[in-house]
C-alpha positions in Angstrom: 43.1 142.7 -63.8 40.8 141.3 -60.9 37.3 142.7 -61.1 37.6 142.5 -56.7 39.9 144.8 -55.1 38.6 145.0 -51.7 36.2 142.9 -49.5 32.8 144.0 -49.1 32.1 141.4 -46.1 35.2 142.3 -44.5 34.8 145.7 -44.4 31.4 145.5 -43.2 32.1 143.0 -40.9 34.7 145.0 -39.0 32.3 148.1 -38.9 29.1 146.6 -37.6 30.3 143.1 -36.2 33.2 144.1 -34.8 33.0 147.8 -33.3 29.6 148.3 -34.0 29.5 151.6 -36.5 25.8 152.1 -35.6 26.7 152.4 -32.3 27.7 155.8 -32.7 24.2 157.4 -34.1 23.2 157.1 -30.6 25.3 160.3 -29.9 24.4 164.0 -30.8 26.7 164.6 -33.2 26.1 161.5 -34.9 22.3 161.0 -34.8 21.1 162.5 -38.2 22.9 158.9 -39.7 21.8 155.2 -39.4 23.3 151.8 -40.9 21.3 152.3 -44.0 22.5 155.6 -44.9 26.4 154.4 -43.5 25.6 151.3 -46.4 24.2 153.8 -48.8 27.5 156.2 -48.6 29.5 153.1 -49.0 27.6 151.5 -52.1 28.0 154.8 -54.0 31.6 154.7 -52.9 32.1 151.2 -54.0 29.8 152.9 -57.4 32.9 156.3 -57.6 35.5 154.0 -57.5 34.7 151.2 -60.1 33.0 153.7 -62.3 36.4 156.7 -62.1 39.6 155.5 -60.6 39.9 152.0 -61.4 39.4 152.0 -65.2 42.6 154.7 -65.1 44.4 152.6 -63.2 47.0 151.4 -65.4 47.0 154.4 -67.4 48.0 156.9 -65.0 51.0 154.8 -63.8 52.1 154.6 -67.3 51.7 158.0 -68.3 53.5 160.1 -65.3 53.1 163.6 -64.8 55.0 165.6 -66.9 56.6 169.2 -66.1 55.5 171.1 -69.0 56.0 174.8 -70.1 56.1 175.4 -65.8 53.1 173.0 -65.0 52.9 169.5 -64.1 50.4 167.8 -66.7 48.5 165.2 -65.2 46.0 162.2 -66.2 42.9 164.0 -67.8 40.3 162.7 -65.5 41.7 163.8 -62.5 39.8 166.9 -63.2 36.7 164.7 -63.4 37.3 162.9 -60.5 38.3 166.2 -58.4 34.9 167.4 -59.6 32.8 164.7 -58.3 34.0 164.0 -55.6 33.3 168.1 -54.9 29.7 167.9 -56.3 28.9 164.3 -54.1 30.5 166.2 -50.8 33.2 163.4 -50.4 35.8 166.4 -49.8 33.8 167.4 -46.8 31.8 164.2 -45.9 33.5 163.6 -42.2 33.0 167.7 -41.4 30.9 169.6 -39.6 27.9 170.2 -41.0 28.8 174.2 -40.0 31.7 174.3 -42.0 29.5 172.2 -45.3 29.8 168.9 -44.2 27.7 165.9 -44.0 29.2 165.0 -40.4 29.8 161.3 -41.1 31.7 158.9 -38.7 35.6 159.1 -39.9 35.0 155.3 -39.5 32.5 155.8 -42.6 34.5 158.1 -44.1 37.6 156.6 -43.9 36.6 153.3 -45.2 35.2 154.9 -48.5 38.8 156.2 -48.6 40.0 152.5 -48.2 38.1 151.3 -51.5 39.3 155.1 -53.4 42.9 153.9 -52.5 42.3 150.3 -53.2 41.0 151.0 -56.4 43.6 153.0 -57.8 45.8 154.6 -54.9 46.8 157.8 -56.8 43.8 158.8 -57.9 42.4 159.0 -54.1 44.9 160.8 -53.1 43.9 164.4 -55.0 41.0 164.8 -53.3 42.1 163.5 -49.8 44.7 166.2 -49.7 42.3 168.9 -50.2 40.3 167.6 -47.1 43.2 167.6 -45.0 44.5 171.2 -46.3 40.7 172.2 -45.7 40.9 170.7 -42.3 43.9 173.5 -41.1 42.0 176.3 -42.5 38.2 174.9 -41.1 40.5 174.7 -37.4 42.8 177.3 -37.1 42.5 180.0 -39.9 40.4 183.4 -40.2 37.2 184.1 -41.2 38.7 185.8 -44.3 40.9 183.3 -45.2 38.2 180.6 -44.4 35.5 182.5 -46.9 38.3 182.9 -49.9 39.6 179.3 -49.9 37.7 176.3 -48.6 34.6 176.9 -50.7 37.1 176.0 -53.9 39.0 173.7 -52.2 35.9 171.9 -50.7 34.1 171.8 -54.3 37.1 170.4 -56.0 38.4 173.4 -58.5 41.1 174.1 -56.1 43.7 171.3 -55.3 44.9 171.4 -51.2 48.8 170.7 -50.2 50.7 170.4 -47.1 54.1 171.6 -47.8 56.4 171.0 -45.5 59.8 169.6 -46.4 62.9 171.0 -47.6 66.0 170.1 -49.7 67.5 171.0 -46.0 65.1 169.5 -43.4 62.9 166.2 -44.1 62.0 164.9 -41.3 64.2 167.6 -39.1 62.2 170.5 -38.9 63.9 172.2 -36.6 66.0 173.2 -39.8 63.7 174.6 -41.8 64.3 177.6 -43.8 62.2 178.6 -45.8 61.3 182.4 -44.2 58.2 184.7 -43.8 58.9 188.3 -43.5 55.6 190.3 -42.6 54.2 193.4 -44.5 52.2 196.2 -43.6 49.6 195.0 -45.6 48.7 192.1 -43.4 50.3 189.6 -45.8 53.7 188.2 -45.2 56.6 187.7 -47.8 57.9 183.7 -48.5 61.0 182.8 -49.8 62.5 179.4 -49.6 62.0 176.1 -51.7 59.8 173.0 -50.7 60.6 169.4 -52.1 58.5 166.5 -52.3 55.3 168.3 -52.4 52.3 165.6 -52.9 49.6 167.4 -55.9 52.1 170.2 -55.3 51.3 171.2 -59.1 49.3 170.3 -61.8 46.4 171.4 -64.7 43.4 169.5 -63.8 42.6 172.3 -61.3 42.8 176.4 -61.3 45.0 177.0 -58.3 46.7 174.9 -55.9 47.0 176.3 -52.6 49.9 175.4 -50.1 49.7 175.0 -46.5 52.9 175.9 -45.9 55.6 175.5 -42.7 58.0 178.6 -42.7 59.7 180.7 -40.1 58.9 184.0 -39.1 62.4 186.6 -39.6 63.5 187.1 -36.1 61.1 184.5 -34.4 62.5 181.6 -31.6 65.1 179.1 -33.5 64.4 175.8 -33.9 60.6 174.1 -34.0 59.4 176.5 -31.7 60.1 179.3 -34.7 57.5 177.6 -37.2 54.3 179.2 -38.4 51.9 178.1 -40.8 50.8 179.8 -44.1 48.4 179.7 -47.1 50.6 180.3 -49.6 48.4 180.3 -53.0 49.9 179.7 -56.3 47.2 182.4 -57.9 46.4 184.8 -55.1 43.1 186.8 -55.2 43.7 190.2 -57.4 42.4 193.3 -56.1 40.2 194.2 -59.2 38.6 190.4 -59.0 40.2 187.1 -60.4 43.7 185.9 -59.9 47.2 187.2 -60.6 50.5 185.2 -60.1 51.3 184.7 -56.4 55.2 183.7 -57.5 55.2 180.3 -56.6 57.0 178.2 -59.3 56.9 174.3 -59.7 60.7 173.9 -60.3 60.8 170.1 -60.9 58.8 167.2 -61.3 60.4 163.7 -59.3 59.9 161.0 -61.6 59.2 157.9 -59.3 58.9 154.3 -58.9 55.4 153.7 -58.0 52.5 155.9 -56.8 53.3 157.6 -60.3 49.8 159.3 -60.9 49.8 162.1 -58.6 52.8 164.3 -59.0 55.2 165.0 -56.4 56.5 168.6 -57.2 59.5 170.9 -56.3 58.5 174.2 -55.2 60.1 177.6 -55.6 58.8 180.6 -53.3 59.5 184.6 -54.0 62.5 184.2 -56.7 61.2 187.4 -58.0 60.3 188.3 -54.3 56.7 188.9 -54.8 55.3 185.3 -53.1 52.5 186.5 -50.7 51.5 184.3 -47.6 48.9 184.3 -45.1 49.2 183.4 -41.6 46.9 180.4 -40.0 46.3 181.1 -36.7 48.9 182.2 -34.4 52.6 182.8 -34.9 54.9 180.1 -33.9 52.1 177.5 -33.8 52.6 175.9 -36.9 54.0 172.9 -35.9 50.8 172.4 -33.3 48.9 173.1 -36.2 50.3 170.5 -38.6 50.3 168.3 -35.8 46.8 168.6 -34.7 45.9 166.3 -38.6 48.6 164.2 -37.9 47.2 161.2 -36.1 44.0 160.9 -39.2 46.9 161.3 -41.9 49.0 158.8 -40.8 46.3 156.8 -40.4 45.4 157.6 -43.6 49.1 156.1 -44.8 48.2 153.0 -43.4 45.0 152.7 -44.8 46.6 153.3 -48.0 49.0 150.1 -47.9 46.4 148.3 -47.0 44.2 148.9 -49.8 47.1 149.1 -52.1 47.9 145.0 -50.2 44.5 143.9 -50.6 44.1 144.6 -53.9 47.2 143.0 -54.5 46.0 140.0 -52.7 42.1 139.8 -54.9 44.6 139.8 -58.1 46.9 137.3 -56.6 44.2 134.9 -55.0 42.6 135.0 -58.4 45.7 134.0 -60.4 45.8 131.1 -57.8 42.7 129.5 -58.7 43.3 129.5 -62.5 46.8 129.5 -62.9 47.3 125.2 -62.8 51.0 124.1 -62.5 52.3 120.9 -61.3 50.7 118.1 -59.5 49.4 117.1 -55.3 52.3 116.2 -53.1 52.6 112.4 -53.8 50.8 112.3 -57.1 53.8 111.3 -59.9 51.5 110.1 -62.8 52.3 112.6 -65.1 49.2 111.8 -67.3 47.3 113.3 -64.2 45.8 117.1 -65.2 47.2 119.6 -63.2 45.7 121.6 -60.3 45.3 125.0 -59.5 48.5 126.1 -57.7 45.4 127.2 -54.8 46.2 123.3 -54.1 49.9 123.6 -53.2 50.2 124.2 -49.6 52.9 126.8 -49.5 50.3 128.9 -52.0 47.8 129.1 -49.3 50.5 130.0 -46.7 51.5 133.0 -48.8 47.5 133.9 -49.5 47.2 133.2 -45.4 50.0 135.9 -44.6 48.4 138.4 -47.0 44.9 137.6 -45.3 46.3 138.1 -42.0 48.1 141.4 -42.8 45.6 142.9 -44.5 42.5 142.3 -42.3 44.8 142.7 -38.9 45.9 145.6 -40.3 42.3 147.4 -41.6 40.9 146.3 -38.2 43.1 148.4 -36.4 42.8 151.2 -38.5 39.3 151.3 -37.9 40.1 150.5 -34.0 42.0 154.1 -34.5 38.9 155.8 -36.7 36.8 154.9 -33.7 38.7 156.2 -30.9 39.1 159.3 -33.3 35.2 159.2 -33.1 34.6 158.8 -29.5 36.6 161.8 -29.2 34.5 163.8 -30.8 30.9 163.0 -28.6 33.0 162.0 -24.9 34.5 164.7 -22.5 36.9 164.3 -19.6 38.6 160.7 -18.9 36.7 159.3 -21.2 37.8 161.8 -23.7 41.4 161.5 -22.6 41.1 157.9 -23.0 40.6 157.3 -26.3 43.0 160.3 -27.0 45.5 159.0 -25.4 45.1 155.2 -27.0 44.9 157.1 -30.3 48.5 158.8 -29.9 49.7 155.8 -28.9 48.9 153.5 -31.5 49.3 155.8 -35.1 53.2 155.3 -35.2 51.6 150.9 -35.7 48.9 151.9 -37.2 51.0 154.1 -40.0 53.6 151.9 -39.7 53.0 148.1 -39.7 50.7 148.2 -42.6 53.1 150.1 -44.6 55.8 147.7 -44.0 54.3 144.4 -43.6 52.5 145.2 -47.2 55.3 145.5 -48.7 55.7 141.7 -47.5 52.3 140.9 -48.6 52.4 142.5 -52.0 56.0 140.5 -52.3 53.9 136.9 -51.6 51.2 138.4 -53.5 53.7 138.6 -56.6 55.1 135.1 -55.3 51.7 133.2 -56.1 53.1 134.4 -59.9 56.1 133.5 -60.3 57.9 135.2 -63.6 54.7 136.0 -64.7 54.1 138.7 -61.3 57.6 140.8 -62.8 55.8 141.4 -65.7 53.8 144.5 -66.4 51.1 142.0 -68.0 49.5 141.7 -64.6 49.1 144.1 -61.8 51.1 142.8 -58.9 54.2 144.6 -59.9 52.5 148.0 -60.0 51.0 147.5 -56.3 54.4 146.1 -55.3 56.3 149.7 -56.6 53.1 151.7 -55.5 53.5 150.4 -51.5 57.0 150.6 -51.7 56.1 154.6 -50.4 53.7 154.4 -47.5 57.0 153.4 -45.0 58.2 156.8 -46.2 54.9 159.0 -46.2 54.2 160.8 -43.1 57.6 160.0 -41.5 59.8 157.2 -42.4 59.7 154.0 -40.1 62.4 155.1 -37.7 60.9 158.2 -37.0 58.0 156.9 -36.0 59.7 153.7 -33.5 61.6 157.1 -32.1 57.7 158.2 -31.4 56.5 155.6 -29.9 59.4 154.5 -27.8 60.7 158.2 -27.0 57.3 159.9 -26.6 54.2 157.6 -26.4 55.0 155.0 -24.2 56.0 157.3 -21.9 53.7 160.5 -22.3 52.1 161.2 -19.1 53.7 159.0 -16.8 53.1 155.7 -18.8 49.3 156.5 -18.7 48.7 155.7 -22.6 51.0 152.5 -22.7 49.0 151.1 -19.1 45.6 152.1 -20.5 46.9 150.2 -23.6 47.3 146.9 -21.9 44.2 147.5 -20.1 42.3 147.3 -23.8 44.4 143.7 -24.6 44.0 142.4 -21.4 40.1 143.0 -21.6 40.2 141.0 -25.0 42.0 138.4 -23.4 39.3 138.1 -20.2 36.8 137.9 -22.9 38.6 135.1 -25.0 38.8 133.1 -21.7 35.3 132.4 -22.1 34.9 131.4 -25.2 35.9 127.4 -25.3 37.8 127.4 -28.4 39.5 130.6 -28.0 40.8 130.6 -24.6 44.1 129.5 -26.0 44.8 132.3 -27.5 43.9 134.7 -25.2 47.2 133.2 -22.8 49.3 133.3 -25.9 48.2 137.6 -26.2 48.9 138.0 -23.1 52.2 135.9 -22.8 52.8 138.2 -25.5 51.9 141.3 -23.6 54.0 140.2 -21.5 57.0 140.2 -23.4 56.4 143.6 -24.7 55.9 145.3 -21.0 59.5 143.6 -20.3 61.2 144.8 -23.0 59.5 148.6 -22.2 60.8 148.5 -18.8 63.8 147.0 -20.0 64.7 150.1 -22.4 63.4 152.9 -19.9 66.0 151.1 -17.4 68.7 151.6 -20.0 67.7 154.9 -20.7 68.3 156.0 -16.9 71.8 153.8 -16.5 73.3 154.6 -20.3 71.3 157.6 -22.0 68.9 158.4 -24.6 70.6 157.1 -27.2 71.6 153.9 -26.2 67.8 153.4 -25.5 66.7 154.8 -28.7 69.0 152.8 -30.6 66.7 149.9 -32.1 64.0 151.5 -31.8 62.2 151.0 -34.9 62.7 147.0 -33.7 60.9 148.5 -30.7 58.1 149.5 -33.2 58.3 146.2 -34.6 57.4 144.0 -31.6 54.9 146.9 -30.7 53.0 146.6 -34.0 53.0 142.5 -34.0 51.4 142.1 -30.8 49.2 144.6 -31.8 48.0 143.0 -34.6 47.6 139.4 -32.8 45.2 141.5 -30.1 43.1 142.7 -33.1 42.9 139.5 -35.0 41.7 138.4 -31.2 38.8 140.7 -31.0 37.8 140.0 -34.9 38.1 136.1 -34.0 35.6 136.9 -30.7 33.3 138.3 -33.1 33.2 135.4 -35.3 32.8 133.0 -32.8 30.0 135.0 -31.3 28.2 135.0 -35.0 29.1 131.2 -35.1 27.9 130.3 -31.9 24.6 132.0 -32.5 23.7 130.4 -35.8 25.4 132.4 -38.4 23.8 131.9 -42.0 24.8 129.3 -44.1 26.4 131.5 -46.9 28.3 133.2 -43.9 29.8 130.5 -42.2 32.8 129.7 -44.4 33.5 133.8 -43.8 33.7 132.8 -39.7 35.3 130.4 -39.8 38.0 131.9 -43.1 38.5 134.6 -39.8 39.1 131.5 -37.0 41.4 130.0 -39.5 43.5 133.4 -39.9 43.7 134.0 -36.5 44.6 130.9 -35.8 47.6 131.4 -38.5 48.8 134.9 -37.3 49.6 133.1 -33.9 51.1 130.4 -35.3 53.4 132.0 -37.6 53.7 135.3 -36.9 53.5 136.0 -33.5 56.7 134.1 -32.4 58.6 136.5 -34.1 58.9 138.5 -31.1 60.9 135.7 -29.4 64.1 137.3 -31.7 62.9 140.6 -31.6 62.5 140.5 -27.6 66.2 138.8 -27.4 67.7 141.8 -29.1 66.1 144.6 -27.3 67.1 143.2 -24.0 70.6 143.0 -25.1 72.5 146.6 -24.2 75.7 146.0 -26.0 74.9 148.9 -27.5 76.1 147.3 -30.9 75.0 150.5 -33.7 75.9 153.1 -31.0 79.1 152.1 -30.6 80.9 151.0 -34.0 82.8 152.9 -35.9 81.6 154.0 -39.0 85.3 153.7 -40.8 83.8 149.9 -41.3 81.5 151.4 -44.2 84.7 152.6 -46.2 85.3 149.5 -48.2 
């Protein structure tokens, strides 16, 4: 296994070169931090994950959680890890230091979460759920509820969930059913099962405790129904300690990757006893859930991509050992063989899992900083970077899950028979991505987002202020000589994407919703590649700024490794949205219309 995972340079690059991290100290909020202390966090990052999560790598994949006399049994360590990561504050690191927290940058924060997940993906996940499930309770919840759970779940003895779907209602919530019947005693009574449950269950901690979507008895149907709960499996006893709180783990899904956190199936009030306690308001759940959405799906795409670039460290490594076969042109077979790094369709596969990976993590971070300027601007400014934050999670979540499924794929290319083999790593990161598309909404739910809400929230006001951001970049690559090019090629690209926009909306008016929401996860598609070519743009300004000004010797093979990539991403992947733009302004409406009888045979 690769001793590199994740780039160092990279990721510091995009931070301080690219959207300037240190930048932020300069605000209130942020001011108790500098670069050293933002280095510092990350070097004992970099220190947790080598030290805890990658060494268990391979073992937790190949020992799956187990149900077991009505608890999931996990890998022993995750107790360990769950416990340092309470006692170094990484659980609370991006709060408010009034709610325990060291108020870090999520850009910080979120990129020490990059190298947990690249190191070993399930491991991270434990303790990221509990800062999310902390998160609702921190927001929305009472003072009571705030003093009885988020000191446990902020220290690590308590594992966090968000438990929201249903044997019944995935990704439709408006069909939820699990119910909520209130009490006289302040408390309300659950029923209903939850499926899917991420850390729903297991031994390495003393309670888990749900937050849980369920529907108030006699409350509005559909979404507008939901409320949110804290449904404890131990609830707090009235003489001290813990009792039962009736929540059963019913089942234990035995997966294809991501196999070393458990995913759990949840039973509620069976023997009618299962006590929850309302967050907030009732019939704001779903506003709740929704107010973490944008940093968890954000947090998906992170995922693949540190999942991908590890993939790619293990891959690029195998390529400059691995020697197979001679140069193009070279038939003396008493030649030695090269490294297969040589061949030129290796380093096209190693260039497409460069350019996914790094287009990909710079956007991601593009999203962690307008997530940061949100919380130090007011007004316009505010709304801004708000409303280019909406817009761009459904890419941001979405094009790194599915485009590292294709890079993991080239990664296990680059070895041949020898990448299907359990001998060597790639075909654990290949099963382990193959979730990330589903996480947090599948694809098509999120290209029903973007093209059904986000484009056209407020009048078109995110989508123009959108193309105000690319068409910025592409004023600033006119002045750079050997970058100019490309900055007619984004916004030729732009171009396309605006037409196909006002193409759909068009439809939508002349032929209805679904005929415009048909394709569009294809939508999503062309949304997510020009995307990426605009960020591999403002990366390849930055390089060409470091160049230009002298960069140091032992830097300038990284500058010009970034000029390289660019220069592949628009040469091969950018004209994809020729095809893509051809379908979307056809309306033969060709899924809407057939008849589904064509499936029977």
């Amino acid at each position: 296994m690769a001793d590199k995972f994740y780039s160092e340079r990279n990721l510091k690059f995009l931070l301080y070169e690219v959207f300037d991290a240190a930048s932020l100290t300069k605000y209130d909020y942020y001011s108790e931090h500098n670069k050293k202390m933002f280095d510092m966090v990350l070097a004992e990052a970099d220190k947790l994950a080598k030290k805890m999560m990658r060494p268990i790598l391979e073992e937790m994949d190949r020992n799956p959680p187990e149900l077991e006399d009505g608890s999931i049994r996990v890998h022993d360590d995750v107790r360990k890890i769950l416990d340092e990561c309470g006692k170094g504050g990484w659980i609370t690191a991006s709060k408010p230091v009034d709610h325990g927290g060291d108020q870090l940058p999520l850009m910080i924060t979120d990129s020490c979460q990059y190298i947990f997940c690249a190191a070993n993906y399930s491991a991270a996940v434990y303790p990221g759920l509990n800062a999310g499930a902390s998160h609702l309770i921190e927001e929305f919840g009472s003072e009571d509820l705030k003093e009885t759970y988020l000191p446990n779940l902020h220290n690590g003895t308590w594992q966090g969930t968000m438990a929201l779907t249903e044997p019944g209602a995935g990704s439709s919530l408006s069909d939820l059913e699990t119910s909520a019947e209130p009490t006289e005693e302040g408390y309300y009574l659950i029923r209903g099962q939850k499926i899917f449950i991420s850390a729903g269950d297991h031994n390495c901690v003393d309670n888990v405790v749900h937050l849980m979507l369920a529907k108030i008895k006699g409350g509005p149907p559909g979404v507008k129904g939901i409320s949110l709960f804290v449904v404890p499996k131990f609830r707090p006893a009235l003489g001290g300690g813990l009792e039962p709180n009736d929540v059963v783990a019913s089942g234990v899904y035995h997966k294809m990757g991501y196999r070393g956190a458990p995913i759990a199936q949840l039973s509620m009030g069976d023997g009618d006893n299962c006590r929850g306690w309302l967050v907030g308001e009732p019939h704001k759940g779903l506003f709740y859930m929704f107010q973490m959405m944008n940093e968890a799906r954000l947090g998906v795409g992170l995922g693949a991509t540190a999942i991908a670039s590890a993939a790619y460290y293990a891959a690029l490594e195998y390529c400059r050992e691995r020697r197979q076969g001679r140069k193009i042109g070279q038939k003396d077979p008493t030649q030695p063989q090269v490294p297969i790094i040589e061949h030129a369709d290796i380093r096209r596969a190693l260039l497409f899992q460069k350019a996914i990976i790094e287009g990909s993590h710079s956007l991601l971070l593009q999203g962690c900083k307008y997530a940061d300027m949100m919380r130090v601007t007011t007004g316009e400014e505010q709304e801004r970077y708000s409303l280019l934050l909406d817009l761009l999670t459904p890419v941001a979540k979405t094009y790194p899950s599915e485009m590292g499924i294709q890079a993991v794929s080239q990664g296990l290319q680059c070895f041949g028979g020898s990448g299907y083999c359990d001998d060597y790593p790639l075909e654990q990161y290949y099963r382990d991505m193959r979730i990330h598309p589903i996480h947090e909404g599948t694809t098509a739910i999120h290209g029903l987002d973007i093209l059904g809400r986000k484009v056209v929230m407020k009048e078109g006001k995110a989508f123009a202020i959108f193309k105000q951001e690319v068409l910025q970049t592409v004023q600033n690559a006119e002045a750079d000589s050997e970058l100019k090019g490309f900055g007619g090629k984004l916004k030729a690209a732009l171009e396309v994407l605006d037409d196909a926009t006002r193409h759909l909306l068009n439809l939508a008016s002349k032929k209805g919703p679904e005929y415009y929401l048909a394709d569009a996860t294809l939508y999503l598609e062309l949304f997510g590649i020009v995307t990426i070519a605009w960020q591999w743009l403002v990366q390849g300004l930055a390089a060409s700024k470091a160049l230009s000004e002298g960069a140091k010797k032992k830097d300038v093979n990284f500058y010009n490794g970034k000029i390289l990539t660019l220069k592949y991403f628009y040469a091969y992947e950018l004209p994809k949205i020729t095809g893509l733009s051809i379908r979307l302004l056809n309306t033969d409406g060709l899924t809407v219309d057939l008849d589904t009888a064509i499936f029977n045979d």
